[in-house]
Each structure stands twice: as C-alpha cells, then as structure tokens.
FIGU-770520 format. One record per residue (C-alpha): residue in three letters; chain; x, y, z. Coordinates in Angstrom, 1 decimal, padded with zeros to 4 digits, always signed. Layout:
# FIGU-770520
REC	ALA	A	X	Y	Z $
...
***
This chain:
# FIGU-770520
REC	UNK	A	+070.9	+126.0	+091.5 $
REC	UNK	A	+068.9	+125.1	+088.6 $
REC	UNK	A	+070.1	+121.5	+088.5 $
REC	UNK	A	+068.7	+120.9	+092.4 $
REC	UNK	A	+065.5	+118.8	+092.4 $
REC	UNK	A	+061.9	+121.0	+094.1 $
REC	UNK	A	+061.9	+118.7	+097.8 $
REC	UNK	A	+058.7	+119.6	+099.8 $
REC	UNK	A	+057.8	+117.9	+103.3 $
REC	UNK	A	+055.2	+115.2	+103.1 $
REC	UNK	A	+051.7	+116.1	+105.0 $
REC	UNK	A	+051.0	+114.4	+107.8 $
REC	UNK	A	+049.1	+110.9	+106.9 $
REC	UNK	A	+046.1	+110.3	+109.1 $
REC	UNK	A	+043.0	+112.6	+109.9 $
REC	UNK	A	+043.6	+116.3	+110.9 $
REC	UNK	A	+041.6	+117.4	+114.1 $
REC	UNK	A	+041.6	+120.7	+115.1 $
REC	UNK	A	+039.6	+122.5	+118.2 $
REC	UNK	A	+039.5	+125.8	+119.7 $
REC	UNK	A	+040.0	+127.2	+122.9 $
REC	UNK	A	+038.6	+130.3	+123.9 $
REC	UNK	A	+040.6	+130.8	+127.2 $
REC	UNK	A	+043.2	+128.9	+128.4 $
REC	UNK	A	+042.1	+125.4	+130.9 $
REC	UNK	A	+042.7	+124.7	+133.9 $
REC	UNK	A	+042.0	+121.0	+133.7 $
REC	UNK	A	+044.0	+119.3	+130.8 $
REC	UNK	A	+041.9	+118.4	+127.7 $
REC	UNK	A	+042.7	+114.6	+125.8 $
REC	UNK	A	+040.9	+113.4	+122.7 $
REC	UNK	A	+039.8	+109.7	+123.2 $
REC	UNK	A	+039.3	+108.0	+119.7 $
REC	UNK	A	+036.5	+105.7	+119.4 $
REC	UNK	A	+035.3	+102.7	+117.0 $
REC	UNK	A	+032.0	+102.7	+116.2 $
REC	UNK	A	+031.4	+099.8	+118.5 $
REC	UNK	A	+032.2	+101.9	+121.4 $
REC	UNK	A	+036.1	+100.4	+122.0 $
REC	UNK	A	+038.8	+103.0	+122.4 $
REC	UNK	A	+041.4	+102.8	+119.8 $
REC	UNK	A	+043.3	+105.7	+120.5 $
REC	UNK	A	+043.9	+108.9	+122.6 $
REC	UNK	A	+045.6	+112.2	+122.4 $
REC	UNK	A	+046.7	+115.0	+124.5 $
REC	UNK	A	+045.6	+118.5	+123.6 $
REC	UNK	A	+047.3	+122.1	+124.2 $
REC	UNK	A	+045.2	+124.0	+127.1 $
REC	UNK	A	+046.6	+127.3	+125.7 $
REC	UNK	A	+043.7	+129.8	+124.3 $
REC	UNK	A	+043.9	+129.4	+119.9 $
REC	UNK	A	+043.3	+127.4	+117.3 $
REC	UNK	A	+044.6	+124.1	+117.2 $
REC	UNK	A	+045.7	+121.1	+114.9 $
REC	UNK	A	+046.6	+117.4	+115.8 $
REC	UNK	A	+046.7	+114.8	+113.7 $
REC	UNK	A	+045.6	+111.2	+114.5 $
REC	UNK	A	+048.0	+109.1	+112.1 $
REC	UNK	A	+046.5	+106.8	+110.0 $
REC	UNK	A	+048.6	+103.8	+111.6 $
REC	UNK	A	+046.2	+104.4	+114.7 $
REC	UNK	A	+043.2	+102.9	+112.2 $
REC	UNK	A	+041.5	+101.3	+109.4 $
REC	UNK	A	+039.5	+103.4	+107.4 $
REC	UNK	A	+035.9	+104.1	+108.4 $
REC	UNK	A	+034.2	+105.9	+110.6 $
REC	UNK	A	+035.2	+107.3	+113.9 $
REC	UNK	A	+034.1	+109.2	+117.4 $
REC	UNK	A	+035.9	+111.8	+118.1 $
REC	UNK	A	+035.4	+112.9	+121.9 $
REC	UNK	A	+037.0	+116.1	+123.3 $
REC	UNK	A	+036.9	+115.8	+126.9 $
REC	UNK	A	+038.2	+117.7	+130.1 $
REC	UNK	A	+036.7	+114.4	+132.4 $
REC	UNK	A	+033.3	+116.7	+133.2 $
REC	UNK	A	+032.7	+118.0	+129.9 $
REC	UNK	A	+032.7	+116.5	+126.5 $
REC	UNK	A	+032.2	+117.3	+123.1 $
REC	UNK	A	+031.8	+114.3	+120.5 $
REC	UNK	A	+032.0	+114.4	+116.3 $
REC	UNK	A	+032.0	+111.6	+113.9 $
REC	UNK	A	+035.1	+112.1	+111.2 $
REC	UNK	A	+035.4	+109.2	+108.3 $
REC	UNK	A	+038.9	+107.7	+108.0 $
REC	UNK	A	+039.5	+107.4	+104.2 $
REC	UNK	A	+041.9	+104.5	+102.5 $
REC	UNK	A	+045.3	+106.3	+101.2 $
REC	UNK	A	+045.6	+107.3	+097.9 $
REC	UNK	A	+048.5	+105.0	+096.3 $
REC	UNK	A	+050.5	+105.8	+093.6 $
REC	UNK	A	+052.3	+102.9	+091.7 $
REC	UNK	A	+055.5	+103.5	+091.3 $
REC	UNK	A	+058.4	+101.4	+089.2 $
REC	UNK	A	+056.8	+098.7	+088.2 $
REC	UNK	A	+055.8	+098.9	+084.8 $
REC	UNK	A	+052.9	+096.0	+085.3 $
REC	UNK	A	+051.3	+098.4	+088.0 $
REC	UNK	A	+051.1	+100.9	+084.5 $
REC	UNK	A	+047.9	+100.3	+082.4 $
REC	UNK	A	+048.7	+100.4	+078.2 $
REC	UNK	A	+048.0	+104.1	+076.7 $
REC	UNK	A	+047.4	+106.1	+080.1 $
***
C-alpha cells in the first residue's frame, strides 16, 4: 500500500458552536444567527439530549464579521458574539498566483 496517497476528510468550513445540556429538554432548543444590525441570517436546530454538543454554522450562511449567537428554548435565552473569519486560500496551479523564491 505504499504507493496509495494519505486522504483525510476536510473540516467542516464555517464557525463551530457547541453548547451543553445538563438534562435532557422538554421544549426544543434552535440557534437563531444574528447580524450585528439585529436581522436574522440564519437558524439552527439543536439536540435536546443531555451532553456536549457541536454544530456548525457553514460559512456559506455569512460574510465574515461579527455575529449573535442566541441559544433559545422561546422563554429562555442565552446570547454570545463569535467573529466569522475570511477562509484561508491556498493558490493552487497557477504558477502567477506563486511569488519568485518562496
């Protein structure tokens, strides 16, 4: 097998949240992504099972900058600010994307 080429999956692209649940909820949790402004850009559903949890809002759902995260079950809410960064980008077969000597 030495002539096989190393695959790996790619990472998720856009910004990781993760929350934990104590118990498990009764009344289903969602994630409503806001601008700064206020205007909803974007919402997720959650897992109500106790544990940690991961979900990832892809980077398609925003520009970079800054963002309000709001965990809510419609009475309670928690809200954090998370930062969108541009990708990282990688030329790639073009030799004029190539500075000389690096």
């Amino acid at each position: 097998t030495g002539d096989n080429h190393l695959r790996t999956p790619n990472e998720p692209s856009g910004l990781h949240i993760y929350y934990y649940l104590k118990t498990k909820r009764d009344k289903p949790l969602e994630i409503l992504v806001e601008d700064m402004d206020g205007n909803q850009v974007g919402r997720l559903k959650t897992v109500v099972e106790p544990g940690i949890h991961r979900l990832t809002w892809p980077r398609r759902g925003g520009e970079p900058g800054t963002y309000r995260f709001i965990l809510t079950d419609g009475e309670n809410s928690v809200v954090r600010k998370a930062t969108l960064k541009p990708p990282v980008l990688w030329p790639v077969g073009n030799p004029d994307d190539f500075r000389q000597g690096n």
